[in-house]
C-alpha positions as CSV (number, residue, x, y, z in Angstrom):
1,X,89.9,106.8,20.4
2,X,87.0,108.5,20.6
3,X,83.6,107.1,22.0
4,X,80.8,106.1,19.6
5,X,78.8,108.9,18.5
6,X,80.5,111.4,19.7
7,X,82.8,114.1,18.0
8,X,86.3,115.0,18.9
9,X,87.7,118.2,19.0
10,X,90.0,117.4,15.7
11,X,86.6,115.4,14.1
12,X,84.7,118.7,14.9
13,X,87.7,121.1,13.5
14,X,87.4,119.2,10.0
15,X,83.4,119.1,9.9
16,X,83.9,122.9,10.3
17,X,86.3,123.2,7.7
18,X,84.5,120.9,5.2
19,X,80.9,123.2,5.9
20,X,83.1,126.2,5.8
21,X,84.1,125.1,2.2
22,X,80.9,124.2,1.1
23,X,79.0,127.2,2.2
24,X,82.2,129.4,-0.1
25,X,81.1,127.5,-2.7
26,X,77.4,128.0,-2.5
27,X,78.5,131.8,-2.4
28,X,80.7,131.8,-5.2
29,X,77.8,129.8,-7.5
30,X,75.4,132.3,-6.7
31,X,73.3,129.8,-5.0
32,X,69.7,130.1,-3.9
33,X,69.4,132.5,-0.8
34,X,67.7,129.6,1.3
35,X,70.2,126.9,0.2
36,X,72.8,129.7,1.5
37,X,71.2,130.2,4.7
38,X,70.5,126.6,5.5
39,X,74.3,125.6,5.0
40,X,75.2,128.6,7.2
41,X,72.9,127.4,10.4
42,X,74.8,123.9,9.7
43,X,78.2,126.0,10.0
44,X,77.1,127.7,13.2
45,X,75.6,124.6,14.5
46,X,78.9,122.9,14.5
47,X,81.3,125.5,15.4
48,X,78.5,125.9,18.9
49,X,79.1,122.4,19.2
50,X,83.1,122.7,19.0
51,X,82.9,125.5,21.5
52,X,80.6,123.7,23.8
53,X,83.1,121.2,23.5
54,X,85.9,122.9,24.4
55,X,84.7,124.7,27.2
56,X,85.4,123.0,30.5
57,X,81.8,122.3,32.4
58,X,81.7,122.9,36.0
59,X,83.8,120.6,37.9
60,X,85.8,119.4,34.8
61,X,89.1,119.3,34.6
62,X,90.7,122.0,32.7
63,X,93.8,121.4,30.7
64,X,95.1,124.2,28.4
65,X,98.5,126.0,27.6
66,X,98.1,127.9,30.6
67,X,96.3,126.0,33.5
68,X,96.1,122.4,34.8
69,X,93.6,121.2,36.9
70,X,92.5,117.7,37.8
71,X,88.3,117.0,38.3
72,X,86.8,119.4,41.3
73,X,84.3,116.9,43.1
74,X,81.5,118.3,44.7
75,X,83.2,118.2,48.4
76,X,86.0,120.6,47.1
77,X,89.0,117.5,46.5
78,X,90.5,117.7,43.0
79,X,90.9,114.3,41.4
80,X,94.3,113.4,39.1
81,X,94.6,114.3,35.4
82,X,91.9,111.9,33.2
83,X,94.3,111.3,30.3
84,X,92.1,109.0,29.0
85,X,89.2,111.3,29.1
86,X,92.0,113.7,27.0
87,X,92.6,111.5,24.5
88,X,89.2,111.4,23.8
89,X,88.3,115.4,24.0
90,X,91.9,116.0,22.0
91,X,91.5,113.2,19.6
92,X,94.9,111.3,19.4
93,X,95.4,107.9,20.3
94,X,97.1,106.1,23.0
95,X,101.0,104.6,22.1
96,X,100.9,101.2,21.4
97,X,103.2,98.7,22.7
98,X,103.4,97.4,18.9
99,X,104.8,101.3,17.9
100,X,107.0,101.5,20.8
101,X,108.5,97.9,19.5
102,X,108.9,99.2,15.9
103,X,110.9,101.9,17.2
104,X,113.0,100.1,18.9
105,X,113.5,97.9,15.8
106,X,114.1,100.4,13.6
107,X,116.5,102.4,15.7
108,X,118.5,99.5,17.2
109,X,118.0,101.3,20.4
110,X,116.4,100.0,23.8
111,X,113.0,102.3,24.0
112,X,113.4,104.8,26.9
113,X,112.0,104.9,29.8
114,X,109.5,107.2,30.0
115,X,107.9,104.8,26.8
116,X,108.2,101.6,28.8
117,X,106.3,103.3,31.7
118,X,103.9,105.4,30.0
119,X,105.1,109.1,30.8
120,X,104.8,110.0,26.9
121,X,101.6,108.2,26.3
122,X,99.7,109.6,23.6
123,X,100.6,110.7,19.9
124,X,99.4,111.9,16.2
125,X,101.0,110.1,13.3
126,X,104.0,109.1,15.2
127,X,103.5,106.0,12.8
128,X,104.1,108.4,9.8
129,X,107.6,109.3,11.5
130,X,109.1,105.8,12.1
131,X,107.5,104.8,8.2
132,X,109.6,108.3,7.0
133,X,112.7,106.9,8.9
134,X,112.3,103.0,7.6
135,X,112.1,104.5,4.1
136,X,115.4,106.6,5.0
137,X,113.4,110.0,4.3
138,X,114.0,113.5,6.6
139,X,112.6,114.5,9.5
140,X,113.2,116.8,12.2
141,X,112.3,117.0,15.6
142,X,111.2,120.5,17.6
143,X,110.3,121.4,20.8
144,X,110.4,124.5,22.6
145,X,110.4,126.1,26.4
146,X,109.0,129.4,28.1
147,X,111.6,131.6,30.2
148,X,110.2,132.7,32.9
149,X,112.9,132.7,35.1
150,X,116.6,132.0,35.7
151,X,116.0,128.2,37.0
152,X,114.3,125.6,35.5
153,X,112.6,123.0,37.9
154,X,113.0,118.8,37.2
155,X,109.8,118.4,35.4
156,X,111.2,121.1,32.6
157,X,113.9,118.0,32.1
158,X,111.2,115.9,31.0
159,X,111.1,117.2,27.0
160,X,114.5,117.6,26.7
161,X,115.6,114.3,28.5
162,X,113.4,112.6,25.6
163,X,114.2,114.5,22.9
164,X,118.0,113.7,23.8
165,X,117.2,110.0,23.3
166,X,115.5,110.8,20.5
167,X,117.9,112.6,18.5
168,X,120.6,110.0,19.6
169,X,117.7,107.3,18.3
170,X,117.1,108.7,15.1
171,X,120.4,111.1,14.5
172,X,118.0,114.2,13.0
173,X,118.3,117.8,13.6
174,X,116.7,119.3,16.6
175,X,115.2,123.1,16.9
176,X,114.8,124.1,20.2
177,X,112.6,127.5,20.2
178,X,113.1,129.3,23.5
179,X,109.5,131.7,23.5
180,X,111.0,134.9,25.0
181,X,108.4,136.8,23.6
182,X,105.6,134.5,24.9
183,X,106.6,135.1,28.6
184,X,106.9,138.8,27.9
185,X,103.5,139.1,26.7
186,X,101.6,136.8,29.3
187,X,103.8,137.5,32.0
188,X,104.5,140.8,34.3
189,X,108.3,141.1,33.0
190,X,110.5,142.9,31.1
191,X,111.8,142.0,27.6
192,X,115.5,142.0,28.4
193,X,114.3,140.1,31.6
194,X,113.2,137.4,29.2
195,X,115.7,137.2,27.3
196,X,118.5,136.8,30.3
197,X,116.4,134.3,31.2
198,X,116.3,132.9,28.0
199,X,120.3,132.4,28.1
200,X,120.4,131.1,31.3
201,X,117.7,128.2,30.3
202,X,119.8,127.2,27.5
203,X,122.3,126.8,29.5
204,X,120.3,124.2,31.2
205,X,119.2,122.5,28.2
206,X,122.4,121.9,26.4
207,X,123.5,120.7,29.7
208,X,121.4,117.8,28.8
209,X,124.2,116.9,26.4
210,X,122.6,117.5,23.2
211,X,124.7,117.0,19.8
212,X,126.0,120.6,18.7
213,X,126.3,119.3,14.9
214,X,122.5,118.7,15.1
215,X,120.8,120.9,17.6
216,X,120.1,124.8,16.5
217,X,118.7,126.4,19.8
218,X,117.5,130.1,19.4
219,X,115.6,133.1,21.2
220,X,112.6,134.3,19.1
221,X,113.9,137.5,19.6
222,X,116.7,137.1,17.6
223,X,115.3,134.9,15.2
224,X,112.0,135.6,14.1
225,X,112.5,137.5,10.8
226,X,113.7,134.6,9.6
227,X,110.4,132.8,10.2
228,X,108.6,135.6,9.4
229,X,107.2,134.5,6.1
230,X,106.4,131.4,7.4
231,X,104.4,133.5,10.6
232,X,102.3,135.5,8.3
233,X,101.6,132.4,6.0
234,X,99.8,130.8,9.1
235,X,98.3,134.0,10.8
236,X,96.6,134.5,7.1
237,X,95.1,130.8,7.7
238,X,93.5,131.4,11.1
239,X,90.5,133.9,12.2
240,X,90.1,135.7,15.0
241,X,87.4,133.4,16.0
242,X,89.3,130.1,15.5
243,X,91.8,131.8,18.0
244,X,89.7,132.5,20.7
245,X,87.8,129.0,20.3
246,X,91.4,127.1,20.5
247,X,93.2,129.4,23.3
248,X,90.2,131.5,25.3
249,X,91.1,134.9,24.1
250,X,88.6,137.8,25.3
251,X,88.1,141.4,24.5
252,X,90.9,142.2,26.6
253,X,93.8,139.8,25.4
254,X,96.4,141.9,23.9
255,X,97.1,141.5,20.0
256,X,100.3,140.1,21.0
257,X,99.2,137.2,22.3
258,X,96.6,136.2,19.9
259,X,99.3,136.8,17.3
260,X,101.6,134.3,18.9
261,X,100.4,131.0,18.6
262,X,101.5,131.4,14.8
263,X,104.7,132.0,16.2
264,X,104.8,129.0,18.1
265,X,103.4,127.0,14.7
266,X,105.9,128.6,12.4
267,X,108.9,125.9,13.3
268,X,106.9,123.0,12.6
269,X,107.2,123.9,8.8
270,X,110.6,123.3,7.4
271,X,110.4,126.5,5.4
272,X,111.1,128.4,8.6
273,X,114.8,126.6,8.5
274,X,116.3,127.3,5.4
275,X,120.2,127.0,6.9
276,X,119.1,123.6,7.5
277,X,116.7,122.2,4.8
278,X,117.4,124.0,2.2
279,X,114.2,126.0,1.3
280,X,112.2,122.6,1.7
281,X,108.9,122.9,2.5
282,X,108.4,119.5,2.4
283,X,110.0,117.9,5.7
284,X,108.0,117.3,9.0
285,X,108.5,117.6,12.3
286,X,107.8,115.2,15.1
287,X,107.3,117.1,18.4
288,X,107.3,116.1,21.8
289,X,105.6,118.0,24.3
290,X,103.2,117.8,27.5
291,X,99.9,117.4,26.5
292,X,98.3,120.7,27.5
293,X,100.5,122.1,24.1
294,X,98.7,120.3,21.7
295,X,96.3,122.5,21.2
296,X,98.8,124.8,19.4
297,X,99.8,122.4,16.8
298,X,95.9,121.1,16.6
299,X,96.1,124.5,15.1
300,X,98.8,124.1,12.9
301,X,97.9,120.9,11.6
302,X,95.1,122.6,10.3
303,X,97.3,124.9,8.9
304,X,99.3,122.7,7.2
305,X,96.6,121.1,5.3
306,X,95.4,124.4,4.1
307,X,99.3,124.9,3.1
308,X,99.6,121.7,1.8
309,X,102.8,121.5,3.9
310,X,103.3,118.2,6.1
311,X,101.3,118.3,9.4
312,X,103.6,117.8,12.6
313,X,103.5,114.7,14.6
314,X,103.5,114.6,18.2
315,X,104.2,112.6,20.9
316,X,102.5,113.6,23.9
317,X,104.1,113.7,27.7
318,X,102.0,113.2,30.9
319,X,102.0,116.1,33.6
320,X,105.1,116.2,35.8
321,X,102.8,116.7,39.0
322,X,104.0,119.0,41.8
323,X,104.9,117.9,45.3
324,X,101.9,118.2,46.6
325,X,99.9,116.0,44.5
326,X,98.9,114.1,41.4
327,X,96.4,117.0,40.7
328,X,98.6,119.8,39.1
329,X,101.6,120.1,37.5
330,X,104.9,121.9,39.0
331,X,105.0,125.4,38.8
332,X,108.2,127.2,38.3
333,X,106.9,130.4,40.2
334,X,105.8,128.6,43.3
335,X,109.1,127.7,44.6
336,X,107.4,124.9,47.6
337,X,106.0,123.1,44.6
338,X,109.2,121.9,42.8
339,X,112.6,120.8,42.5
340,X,114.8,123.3,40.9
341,X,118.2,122.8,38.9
342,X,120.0,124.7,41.5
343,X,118.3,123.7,44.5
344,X,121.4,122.3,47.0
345,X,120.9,118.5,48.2
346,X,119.9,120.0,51.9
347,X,117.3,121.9,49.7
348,X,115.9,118.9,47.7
349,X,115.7,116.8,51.4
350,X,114.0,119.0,53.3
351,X,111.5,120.1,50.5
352,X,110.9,115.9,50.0
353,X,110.2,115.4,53.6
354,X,108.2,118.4,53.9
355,X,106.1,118.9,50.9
356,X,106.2,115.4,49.3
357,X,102.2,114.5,49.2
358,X,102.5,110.8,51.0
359,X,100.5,107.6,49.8
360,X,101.0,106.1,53.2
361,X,98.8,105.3,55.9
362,X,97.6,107.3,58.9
363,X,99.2,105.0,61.1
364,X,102.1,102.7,61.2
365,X,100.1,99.7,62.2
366,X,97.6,100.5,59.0
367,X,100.5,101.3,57.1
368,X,102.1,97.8,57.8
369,X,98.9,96.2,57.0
370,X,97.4,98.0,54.1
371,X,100.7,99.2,52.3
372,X,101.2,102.7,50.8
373,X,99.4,103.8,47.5
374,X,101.8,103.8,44.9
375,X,99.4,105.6,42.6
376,X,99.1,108.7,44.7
377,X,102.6,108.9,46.5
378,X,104.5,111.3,44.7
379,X,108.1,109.8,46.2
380,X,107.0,106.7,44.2
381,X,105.8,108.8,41.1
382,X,108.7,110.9,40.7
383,X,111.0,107.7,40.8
384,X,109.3,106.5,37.4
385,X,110.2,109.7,35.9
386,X,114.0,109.9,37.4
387,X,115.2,106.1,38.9
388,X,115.8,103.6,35.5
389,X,116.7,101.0,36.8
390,X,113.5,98.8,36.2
391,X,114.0,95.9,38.7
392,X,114.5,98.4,41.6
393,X,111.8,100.4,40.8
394,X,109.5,97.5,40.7
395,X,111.0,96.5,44.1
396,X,110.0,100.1,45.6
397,X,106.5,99.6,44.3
398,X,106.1,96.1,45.9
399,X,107.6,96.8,49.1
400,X,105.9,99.8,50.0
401,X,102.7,98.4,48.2
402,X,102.8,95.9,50.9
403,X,103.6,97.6,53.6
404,X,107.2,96.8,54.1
405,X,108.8,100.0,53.1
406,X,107.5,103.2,55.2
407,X,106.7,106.8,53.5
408,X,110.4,107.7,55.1
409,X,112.0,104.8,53.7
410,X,110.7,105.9,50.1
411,X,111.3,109.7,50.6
412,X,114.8,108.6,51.1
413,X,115.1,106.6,48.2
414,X,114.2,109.5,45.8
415,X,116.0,112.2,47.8
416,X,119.5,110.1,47.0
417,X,118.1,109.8,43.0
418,X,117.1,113.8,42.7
419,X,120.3,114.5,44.6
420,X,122.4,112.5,42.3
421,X,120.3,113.6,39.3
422,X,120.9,117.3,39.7
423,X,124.0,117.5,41.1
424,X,125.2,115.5,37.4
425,X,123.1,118.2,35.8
426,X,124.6,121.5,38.0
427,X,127.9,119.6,36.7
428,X,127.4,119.8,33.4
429,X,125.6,122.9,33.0
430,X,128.6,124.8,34.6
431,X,130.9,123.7,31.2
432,X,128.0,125.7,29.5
433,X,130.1,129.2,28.7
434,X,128.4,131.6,26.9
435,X,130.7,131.1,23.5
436,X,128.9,127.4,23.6
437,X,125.2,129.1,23.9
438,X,126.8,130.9,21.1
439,X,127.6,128.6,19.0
440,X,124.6,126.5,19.2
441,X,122.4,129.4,18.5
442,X,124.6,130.4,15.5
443,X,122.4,130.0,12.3
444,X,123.8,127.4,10.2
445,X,123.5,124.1,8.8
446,X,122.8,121.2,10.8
447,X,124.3,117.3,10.2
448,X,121.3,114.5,9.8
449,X,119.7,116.4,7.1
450,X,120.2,114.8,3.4
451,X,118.6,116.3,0.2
């Protein structure tokens, strides 16, 4: 939650709204010039303070769609993601233990994972979801991925590993938007470039064995008329100046991309589905995603209450940090910084022993008497994403806490895991023919939706 007197970026976003309102009205009542004026300065005064607040201050770390980057300390070493510190600025709240039980409750189902150990860690009115579920009333899930290339590296699983469980937890549709159009605009590629690429990622993400009855996966390319209404609905509900306070657009972003982010909104709204819901406008989404999306839908929650259309929930992911530290996340262009899909077991060894960031000690004799640091070692940190087995994890992190287990001995251990791990996934993702991409981008109705 936030700290004591001071304003979050969501409190600051409905401040602005309720001033905006009230200064229409003073307009529209012909009030006194100087009342006018007054509630103006109160407007400006707030949306200075929402961009002050929004702006990173030097040395901060900067989280947005398009950049990660841990604190800069004055002696040039970045510092690990604050999510704490995000959960303030963002204003969501931290999962609960009690919420992560209810689930499990509800949905019969062991909670996965990536709950138990805190990898999605933050959410807004993921309570709302499991009361609309208890109550036996719709809901949807969405989530979404950029094709910027043929590959996809091991932290572009994350989303879609989740969102597996959770459509096998709560046996709703799924829409998967692949943002072709995004990477063309932000990116120095051709269209048909992104849209080969956009093929060849679905490929991977079926391959996570989603439910073809219940998942609709499409290019925006080929899809977007039929959100169009939906696009224009929300584009209507958000200036120019809103836009370039939420995503940093300057004199020389292009139109297109300040006109995407309603493109990236439009699927939260059940209107945008009508094969599916029937013309609804009435169904939410729940949305998981890293946390550097959310402000997007921070957007289009405010959207949806001008609409009067349900807001989207989230749950929100941690970073899936590269190999060279807790400090950034992978990056799918800078091949020495990931694990990718195809990468050969010879690859994945030597880029663990090589670029693995260690938590170890300088020396052996340290090491055996200190112990490694868990919290910085990315061997260790990439086996709470990929090894599930709780009771050996929990072994690794005591034995090399205390010095038993080397820096080699727990490269090793995640180099069999990652191994394993993608050679299941270049497995399955070879089934994937281009009739099945078909078919699960073919518009139609979906099963887990009821009237």
């Amino acid at each position: 939650m936030a700290a004591a007197g001071k304003s979050t970026s969501a409190q600051l976003d409905a401040r602005i709204k309720a001033q905006g309102d009230a200064v229409r009205k003073l307009k529209a009542d012909k009030a006194d010039k100087a009342e006018v004026e007054a509630a103006v300065k109160v407007l400006l005064e707030l949306k200075a303070e929402q961009t002050a607040l929004n702006a990173p201050q030097q040395g901060d770390q900067v989280i947005t769609p398009w950049d990660v980057q841990g604190k800069v300390n004055e002696d040039g070493t970045t510092e690990a993601v604050d999510y704490n510190k995000l959960v303030d600025q963002f204003g969501c709240e931290l999962l609960s233990a009690e919420l992560i039980e209810r689930m499990e409750r509800l949905t019969g189902k062991p909670a996965h994972p990536f709950l138990k150990r805190g990898v999605f860690f933050s959410h807004r009115e993921f309570k709302q979801i499991l009361d609309r579920f208890e109550q036996k009333k719709p809901f949807y899930l969405y989530t979404g991925r950029g094709p910027s290339s043929t590959s996809m590296h091991m932290g572009h699983l994350i989303p879609f590993m989740f969102c597996k469980y959770l459509q096998d937890a709560f046996q709703v549709p799924l829409v998967i938007q692949l943002t072709d159009d995004e990477k063309f605009l932000w990116k120095d590629l051709k269209l048909d470039d992104c849209r080969r690429f956009g093929r060849e990622n679905a490929k991977d993400i079926i391959a996570c064995g989603f439910d073809p009855k219940r998942t609709f996966l499409f290019l925006n390319t080929d899809y977007i008329g039929n959100m169009y209404q939906v696009i224009l609905q929300v584009q209507k509900r958000v200036s120019h100046n809103q836009a370039r306070g939420i995503f940093g657009f300057d004199g020389e972003s292009c139109i297109g991309k300040v006109a995407f982010p309603a493109t990236q909104a439009a699927p939260s709204f059940s209107l945008s589905f009508p094969q599916i819901f029937g013309g609804r406008h009435d169904v939410p989404c729940l949305i998981p995603c890293a946390i550097d999306q959310d402000p997007y839908f921070r957007m289009t929650r405010d959207v949806a209450q001008k609409l009067k259309w349900p807001k989207p929930a989230l749950i929100h992911s941690k970073f899936f940090p590269a190999l060279q530290g807790q400090d950034t996340k992978m990056s799918a262009s800078a091949e020495n910084t990931s694990i990718f899909l195809t990468d050969t077991p010879k690859q994945i060894k030597k880029k663990i022993n090589t670029y693995a960031f260690s938590g170890g000690r300088a020396t052996l004799e340290e090491h055996r008497a200190k112990g490694g640091d868990c919290d910085v070692d990315i061997s260790y940190q990439y086996l709470r994403f990929f090894l599930h087995d709780d009771q050996k994890l929990q072994q690794i992190h005591d034995d090399y806490s205390s010095g038993k287990m080397l820096s080699g001995e727990i490269k090793a251990e995640l180099i069999a895991v990652l191994q394993d791990v993608v050679a299941t996934h270049q497995a399955a993702r070879a089934k994937v023919t281009d009739e099945v991409i078909d078919e699960f981008m073919r518009v139609r109705p979906l099963d887990g939706f009821q009237a």
